[in-house]
C-alpha positions in Angstrom: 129.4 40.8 21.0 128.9 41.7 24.5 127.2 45.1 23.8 125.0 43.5 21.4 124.3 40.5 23.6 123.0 43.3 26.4 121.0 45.8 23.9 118.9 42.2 22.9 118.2 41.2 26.5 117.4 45.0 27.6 114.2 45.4 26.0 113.1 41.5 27.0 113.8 42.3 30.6 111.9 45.5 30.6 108.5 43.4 29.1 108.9 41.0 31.4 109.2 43.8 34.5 106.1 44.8 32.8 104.3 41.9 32.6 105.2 41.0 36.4 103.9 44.4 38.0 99.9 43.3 38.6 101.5 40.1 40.5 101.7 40.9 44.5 104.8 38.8 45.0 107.0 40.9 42.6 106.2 44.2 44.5 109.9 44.5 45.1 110.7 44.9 41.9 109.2 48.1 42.5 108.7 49.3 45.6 112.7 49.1 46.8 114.5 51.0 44.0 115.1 53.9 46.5 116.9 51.1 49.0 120.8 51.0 48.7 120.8 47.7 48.3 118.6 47.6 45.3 117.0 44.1 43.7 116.9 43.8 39.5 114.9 41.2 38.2 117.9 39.2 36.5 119.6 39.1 40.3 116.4 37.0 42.0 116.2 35.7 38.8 119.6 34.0 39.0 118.7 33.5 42.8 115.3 31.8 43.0 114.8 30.3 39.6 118.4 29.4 38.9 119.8 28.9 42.2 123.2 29.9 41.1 125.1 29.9 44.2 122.7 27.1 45.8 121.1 30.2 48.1 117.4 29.7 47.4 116.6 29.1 50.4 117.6 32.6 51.5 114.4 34.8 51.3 116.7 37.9 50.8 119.0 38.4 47.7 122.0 35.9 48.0 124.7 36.9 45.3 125.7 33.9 43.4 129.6 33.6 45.6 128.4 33.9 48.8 127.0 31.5 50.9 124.2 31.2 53.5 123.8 28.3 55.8 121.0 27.8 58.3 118.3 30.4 56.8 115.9 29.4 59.2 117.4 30.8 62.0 118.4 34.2 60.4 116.3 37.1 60.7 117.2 40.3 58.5 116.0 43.9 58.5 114.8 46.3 56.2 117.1 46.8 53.2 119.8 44.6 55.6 120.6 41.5 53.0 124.1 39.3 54.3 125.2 38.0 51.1 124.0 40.4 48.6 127.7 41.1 47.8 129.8 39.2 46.4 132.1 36.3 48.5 130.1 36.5 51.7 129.7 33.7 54.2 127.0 33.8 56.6 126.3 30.6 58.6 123.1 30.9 61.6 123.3 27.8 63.0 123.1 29.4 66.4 120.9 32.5 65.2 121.5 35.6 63.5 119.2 38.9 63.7 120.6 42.0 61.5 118.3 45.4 62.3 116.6 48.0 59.6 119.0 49.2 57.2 122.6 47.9 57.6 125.2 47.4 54.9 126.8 44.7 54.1 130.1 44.7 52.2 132.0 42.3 50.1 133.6 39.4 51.2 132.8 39.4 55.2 132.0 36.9 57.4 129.6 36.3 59.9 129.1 33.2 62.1 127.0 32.0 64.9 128.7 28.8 66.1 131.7 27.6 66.3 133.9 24.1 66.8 134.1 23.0 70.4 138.6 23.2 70.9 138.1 19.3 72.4 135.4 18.1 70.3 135.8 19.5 66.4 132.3 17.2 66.2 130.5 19.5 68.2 129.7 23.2 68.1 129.0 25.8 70.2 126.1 27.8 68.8 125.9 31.8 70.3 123.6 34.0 68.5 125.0 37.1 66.9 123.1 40.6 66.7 123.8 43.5 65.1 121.5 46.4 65.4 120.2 49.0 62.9 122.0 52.0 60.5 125.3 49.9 60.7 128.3 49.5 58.2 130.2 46.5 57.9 133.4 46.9 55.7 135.0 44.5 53.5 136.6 41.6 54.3 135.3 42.1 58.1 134.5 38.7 60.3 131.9 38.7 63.2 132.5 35.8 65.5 129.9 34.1 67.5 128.2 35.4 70.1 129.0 39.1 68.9 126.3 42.0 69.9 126.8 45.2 68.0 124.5 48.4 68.5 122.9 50.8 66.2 125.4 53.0 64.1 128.6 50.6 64.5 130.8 50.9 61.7 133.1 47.8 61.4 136.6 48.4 59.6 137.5 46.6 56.6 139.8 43.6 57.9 138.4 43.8 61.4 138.0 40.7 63.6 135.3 41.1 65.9 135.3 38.9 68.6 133.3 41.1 71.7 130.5 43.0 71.6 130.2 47.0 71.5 126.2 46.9 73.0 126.1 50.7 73.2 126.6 51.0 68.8 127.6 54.5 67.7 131.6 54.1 67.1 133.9 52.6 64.6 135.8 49.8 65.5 138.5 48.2 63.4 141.7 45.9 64.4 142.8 42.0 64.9 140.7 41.6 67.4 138.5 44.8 66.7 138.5 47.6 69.4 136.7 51.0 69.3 138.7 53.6 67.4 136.3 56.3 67.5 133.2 57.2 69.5 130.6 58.7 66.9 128.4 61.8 68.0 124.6 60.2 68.7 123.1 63.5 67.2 124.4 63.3 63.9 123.3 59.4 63.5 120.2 60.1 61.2 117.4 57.6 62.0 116.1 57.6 58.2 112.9 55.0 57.3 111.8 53.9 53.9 108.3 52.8 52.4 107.1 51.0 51.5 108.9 48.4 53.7 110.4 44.8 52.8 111.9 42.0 54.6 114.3 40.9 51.1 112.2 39.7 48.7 108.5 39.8 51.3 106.8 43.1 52.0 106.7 43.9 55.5 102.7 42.9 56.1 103.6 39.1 55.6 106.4 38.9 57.4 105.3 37.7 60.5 103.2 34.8 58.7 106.3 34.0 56.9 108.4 34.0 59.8 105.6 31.9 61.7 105.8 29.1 58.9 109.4 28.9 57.8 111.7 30.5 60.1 112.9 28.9 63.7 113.9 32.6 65.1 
């Protein structure tokens, strides 16, 4: 049943692809199949139309077990989408900014604020950063407050509760240190084209951003 259930919706999904190319606002469809992070129409599909997961708000691909809180305040990169993997929870209530081109694997955990220790009412909001090229492996948490450079490759497991500004090494552990320092030269600055922001191409952005987003 299952292989005759996809052969039927194949060909249906591939006329409405078609029908959906002259439309502007479905250029991703299109233009980001060389991204690693790649976007089929039955993913925003189940995102935007269905809100399966209760992500719509996201303006990036949210798979439907993950979460996202506080989209507003959460700026992404190019081909950089928290939550496009399964079990992911990303909360920006004090501000997120993820550079060009970083992974993001299953199951990790980023944060932005935190519960006050004498107050559980109140939290303490401290923006997290994390630059461009970077890896972060499954299961990984980044705490408030955390700044990571370009080209830091987080461990699977790893707890990262201070920042490693300077990028270019792996770091891994309970609380995560650096395990190895990564030769600059080798780090390959690659871009794509044409360029989007999740599901907005890269020209209406900064209107976007204007209108919707706090950050």
């Amino acid at each position: 049943m299952g292989k005759i259930k996809f052969a039927f919706l194949n060909p249906i999904t591939f006329l409405i692809t078609k029908l959906l190319r002259p439309f502007p606002k479905f250029n991703f469809l299109f233009n980001t199949t060389n991204y690693q992070s790649k976007v089929s129409l039955k993913f925003w599909f189940e995102h935007k139309i269905l809100n399966m997961g209760g992500n719509k708000k996201a303006y990036w691909p949210v798979h439907p077990t993950s979460q996202v809180y506080n989209v507003e305040n959460i700026i992404i990169g190019v081909d950089a989408y928290p939550g496009i993997m399964k079990g992911c929870y990303i909360q920006g209530k004090g501000g997120i900014e993820i550079g060009d081109y970083t992974q993001i694997a299953p199951n990790v955990v980023i944060v932005s604020a935190n519960h006050d220790v004498y107050d559980s009412r109140e939290h303490i909001k401290a923006k997290v950063t994390i630059g461009k090229y970077c890896w972060l492996g499954a299961g990984c948490k980044i705490m408030p407050g955390v700044t990571l450079g370009d080209f830091t490759i987080v461990g699977a497991g790893a707890v990262v509760t201070k920042s490693f500004p300077e990028g270019h090494c792996i770091i891994g552990g309970v609380p995560a240190k650096q395990i190895k320092e990564l030769d600059k030269e080798k780090c390959i600055r690659y871009e794509l084209e044409p360029k989007f922001y999740g599901y907005i191409a890269a020209n209406k952005f900064e209107a976007y951003r204007k209108k919707y987003l706090k950050v």
